[in-house]
C-alpha positions in Angstrom: 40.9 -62.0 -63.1 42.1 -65.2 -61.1 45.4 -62.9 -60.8 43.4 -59.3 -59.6 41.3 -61.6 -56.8 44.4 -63.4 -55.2 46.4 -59.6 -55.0 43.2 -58.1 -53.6 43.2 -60.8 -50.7 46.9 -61.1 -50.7 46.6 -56.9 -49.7 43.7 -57.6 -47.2 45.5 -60.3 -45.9 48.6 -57.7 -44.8 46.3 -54.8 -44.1 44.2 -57.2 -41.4 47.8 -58.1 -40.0 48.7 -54.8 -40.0 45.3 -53.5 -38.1 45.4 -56.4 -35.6 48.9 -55.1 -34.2 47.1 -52.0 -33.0 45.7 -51.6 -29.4 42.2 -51.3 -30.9 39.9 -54.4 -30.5 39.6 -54.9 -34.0 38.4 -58.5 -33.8 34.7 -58.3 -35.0 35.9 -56.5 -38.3 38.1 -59.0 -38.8 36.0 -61.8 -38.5 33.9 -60.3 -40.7 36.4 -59.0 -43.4 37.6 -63.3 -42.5 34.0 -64.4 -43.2 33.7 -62.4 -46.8 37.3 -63.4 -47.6 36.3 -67.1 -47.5 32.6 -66.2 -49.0 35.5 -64.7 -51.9 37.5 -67.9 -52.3 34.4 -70.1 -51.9 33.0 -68.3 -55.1 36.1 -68.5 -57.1 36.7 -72.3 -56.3 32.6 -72.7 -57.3 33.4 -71.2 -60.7 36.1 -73.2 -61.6 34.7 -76.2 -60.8 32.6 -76.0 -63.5 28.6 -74.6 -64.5 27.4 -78.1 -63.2 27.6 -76.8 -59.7 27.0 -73.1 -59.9 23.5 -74.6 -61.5 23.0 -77.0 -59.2 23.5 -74.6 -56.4 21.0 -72.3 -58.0 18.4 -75.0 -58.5 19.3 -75.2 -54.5 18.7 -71.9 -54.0 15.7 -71.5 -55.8 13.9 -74.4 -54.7 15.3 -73.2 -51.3 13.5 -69.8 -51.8 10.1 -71.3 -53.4 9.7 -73.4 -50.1 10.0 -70.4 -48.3 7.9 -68.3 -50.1 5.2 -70.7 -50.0 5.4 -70.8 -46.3 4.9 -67.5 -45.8 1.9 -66.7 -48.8 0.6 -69.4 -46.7 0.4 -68.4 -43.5 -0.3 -64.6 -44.7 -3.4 -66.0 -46.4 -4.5 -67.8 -43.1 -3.9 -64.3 -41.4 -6.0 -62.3 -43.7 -8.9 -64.8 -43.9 -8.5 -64.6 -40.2 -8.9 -61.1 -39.8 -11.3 -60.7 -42.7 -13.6 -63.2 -40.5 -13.2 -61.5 -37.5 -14.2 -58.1 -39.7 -17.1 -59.5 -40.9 -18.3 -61.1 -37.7 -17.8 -57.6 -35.9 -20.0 -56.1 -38.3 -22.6 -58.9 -38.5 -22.7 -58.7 -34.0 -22.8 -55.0 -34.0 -25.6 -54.7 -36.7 -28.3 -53.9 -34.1 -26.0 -51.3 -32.2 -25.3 -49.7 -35.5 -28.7 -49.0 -36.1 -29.2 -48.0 -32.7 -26.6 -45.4 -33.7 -28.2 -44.7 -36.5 -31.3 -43.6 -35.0 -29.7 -41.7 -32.3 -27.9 -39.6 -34.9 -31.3 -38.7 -36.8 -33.2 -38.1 -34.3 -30.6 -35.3 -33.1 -30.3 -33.7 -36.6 -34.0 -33.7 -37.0 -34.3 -32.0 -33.7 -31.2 -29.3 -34.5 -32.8 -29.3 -38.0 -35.8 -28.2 -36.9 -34.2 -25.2 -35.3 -33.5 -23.7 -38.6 -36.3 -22.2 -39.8 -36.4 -20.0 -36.9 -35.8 -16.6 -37.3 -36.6 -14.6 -34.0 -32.8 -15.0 -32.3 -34.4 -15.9 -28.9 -36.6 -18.4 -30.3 -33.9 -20.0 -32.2 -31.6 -20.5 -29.3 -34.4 -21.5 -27.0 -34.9 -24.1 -29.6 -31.4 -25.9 -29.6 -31.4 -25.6 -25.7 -34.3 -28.1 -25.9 -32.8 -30.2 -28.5 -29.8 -30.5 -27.1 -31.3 -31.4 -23.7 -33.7 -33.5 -24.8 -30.9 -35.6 -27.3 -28.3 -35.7 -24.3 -29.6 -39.4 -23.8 -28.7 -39.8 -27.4 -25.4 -38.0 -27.7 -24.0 -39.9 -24.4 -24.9 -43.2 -25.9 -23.0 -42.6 -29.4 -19.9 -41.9 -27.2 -20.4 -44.4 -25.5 -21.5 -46.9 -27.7 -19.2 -45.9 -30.3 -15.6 -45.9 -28.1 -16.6 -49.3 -26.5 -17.1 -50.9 -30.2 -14.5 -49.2 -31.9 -12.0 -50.5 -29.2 
């Protein structure tokens, strides 16, 4: 294995050589392909030192990782609690407009609903004419109402 890993670099080694000769800028993929070589070595000279440090550099890594974790669960709870509260006192501020909307809305299908019982065709559309002029108050004010909340 030791044998495979030392061939492998020894081959990258000669192929980065080769590639750097060229006219290309080839310098970023070889610092790279530099960087993961070392990573490569790094690993193998970690391993042979002995499970002591592979384990501590895992308890590392974890505790690492917890620390972070926490950090973020943290503030992601502070973010939903904040935007759960602002939710809730959106709700609790617009209560009285809501009704207000509420109202508006019934009024106009009572009106409209009235207008179905009608059966002479004149009559009928005479009838939503009125309702719909006399709930124009109403209809402007759900617009309105509505957009300026909801933005």
């Amino acid at each position: 294995m030791t044998a495979k890993s030392i061939l492998y670099l020894l081959l990258a080694t000669i192929v980065s050589s080769a590639l750097a000769q060229s006219p290309v800028d080839w310098q970023p993929l070889l610092d790279q392909q530099n960087l993961v070589l070392r990573q490569v070595v790094q690993a193998l000279q970690l391993t042979r030192s002995g499970a002591g440090d592979t384990d501590a550099c895992f308890d590392w890594y974890l505790d690492n990782q917890t620390a972070i974790n926490e950090v973020y669960y943290s503030e992601y709870n502070l973010c939903v609690g904040a935007a759960t509260a602002a939710k809730k006192l959106l709700s609790e501020q617009s209560a009285l407009e809501r009704q207000d909307l509420l109202d508006d809305g019934q009024s106009l299908c009572s009106a409209l609903s009235a207008c179905q019982s009608i059966t002479d065709g004149l009559q009928f559309f005479q009838c939503y004419n009125q309702a719909s002029y006399d709930n124009s108050p109403n209809l402007f004010n759900i617009t309105v109402t509505s957009e300026r909340i909801a933005d």
